[in-house]
N, C-alpha and C positions, 0 to 999 in steps of 0.2 A: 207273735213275733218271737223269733224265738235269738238267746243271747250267741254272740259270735265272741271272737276275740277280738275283734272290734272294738267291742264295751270295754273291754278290762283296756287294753289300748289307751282308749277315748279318758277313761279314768287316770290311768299315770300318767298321759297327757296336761289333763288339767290337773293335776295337783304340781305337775313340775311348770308350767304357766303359775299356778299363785302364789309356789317358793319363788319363784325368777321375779314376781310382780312385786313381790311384799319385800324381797332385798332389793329393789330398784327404787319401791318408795322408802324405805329406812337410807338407803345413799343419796337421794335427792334429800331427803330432810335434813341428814345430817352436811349436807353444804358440798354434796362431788364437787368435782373440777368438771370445767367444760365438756369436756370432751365425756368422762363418764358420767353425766349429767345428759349430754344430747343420747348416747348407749343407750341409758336408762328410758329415756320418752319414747328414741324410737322404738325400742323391744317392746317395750308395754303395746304402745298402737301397733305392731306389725305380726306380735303373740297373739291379740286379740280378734284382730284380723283374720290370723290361721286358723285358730281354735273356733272360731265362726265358721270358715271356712271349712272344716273338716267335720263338726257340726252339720251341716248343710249334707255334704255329700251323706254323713251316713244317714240321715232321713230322708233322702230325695234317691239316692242310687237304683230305685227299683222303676224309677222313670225313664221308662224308653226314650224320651224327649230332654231327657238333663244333658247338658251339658256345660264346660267349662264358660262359654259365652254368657247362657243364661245365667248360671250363679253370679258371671262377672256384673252382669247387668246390674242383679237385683241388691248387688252388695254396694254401686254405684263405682267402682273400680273397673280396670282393663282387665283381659284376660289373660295377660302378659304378667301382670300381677299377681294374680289367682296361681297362674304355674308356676314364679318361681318361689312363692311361701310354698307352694305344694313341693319343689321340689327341696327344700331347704328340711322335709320333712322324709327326703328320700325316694318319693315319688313322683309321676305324675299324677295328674286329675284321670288320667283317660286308664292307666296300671290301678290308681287307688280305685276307680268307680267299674273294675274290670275284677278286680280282687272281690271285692264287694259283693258282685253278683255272684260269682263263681262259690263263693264260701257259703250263700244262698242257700241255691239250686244244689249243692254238692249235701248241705244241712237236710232240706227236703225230701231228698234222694234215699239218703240214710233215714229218713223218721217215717215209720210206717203210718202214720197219720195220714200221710200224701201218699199211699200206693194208690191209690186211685185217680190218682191225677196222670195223666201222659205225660210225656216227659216234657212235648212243646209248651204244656200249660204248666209246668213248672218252670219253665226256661221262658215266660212270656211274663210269670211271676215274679221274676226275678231279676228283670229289667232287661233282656236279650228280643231284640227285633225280630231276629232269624235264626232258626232251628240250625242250618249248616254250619253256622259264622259260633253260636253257642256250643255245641257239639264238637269243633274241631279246639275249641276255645277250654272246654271242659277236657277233652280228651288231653291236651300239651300240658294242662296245670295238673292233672289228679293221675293220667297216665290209664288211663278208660273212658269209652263213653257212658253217658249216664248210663243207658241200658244195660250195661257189662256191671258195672258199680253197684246199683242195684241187686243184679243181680247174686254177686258177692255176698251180701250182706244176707248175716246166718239168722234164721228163722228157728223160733222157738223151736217148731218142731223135728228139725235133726238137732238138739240138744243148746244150738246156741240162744245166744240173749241178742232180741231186734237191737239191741244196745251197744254190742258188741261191732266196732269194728277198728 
């Protein structure tokens, strides 16, 4: 698997989750006032929530079958729920778990590891049901289809590095 920006992401994420968490229990200790007292309980369950919750998509995102529901399910919450931590985070479920694939398949594209893969089997890889709906999907976000992208990327042998792009 290989690292996205995602990870790094997912990383400043939780470290600004357990500065937020650890000054909500030093404020509940030292005695808040109601009011930043109920802040602090709800932030804790609603941070931990997301942070699961984003957790989640980025291990599950390459399932053709995830969706917002199913997460909702198995976290025992609505999916009404689900979307609006998701969106207090800037996105949605269906943008974030869209992002996800695309930064995939577009990772793949570039690593000559996967030239031998078709592009549908990287785009099936990468959690995309249908080759048309991926492809027009790739093409809006990167500004080519795989095949052109691909095809861009410089090859040792006119001078450049597979590395390079």
């Amino acid at each position: 698997i290989l690292p996205t920006q995602h990870d790094a992401e997912q990383g400043r994420d939780l470290f600004a989750h357990i500065a937020t968490t650890l000054t909500d229990l030093v404020a509940l200790a030292l005695g808040a006032g109601r009011d930043a007292a109920a802040t602090a309980k709800t932030r804790g369950l609603r941070a931990a929530r997301q942070h699961e919750i984003l957790r989640e998509i980025g291990a599950r995102f390459t399932d053709p079958d995830f969706s917002a529901q199913a997460l909702a399910r198995q976290m025992s919450v609505t999916d009404r729920y689900v979307q609006d931590l998701l969106h207090e985070c800037g996105s949605s479920f269906g943008e974030r778990v869209l992002e996800l694939r695309l930064q995939r398949a577009r990772a793949m594209v570039e690593d000559c590891r996967y030239d031998r893969l078709r592009i549908g089997e990287i785009a099936n890889a990468s959690g995309f049901n249908t080759i048309p709906y991926f492809n027009r999907s790739f093409r809006r976000r990167f500004g080519a289809t795989p095949t052109q992208f691909r095809g861009r990327r410089p090859s040792p042998s006119n001078g450049g590095s597979p590395f390079d792009a």
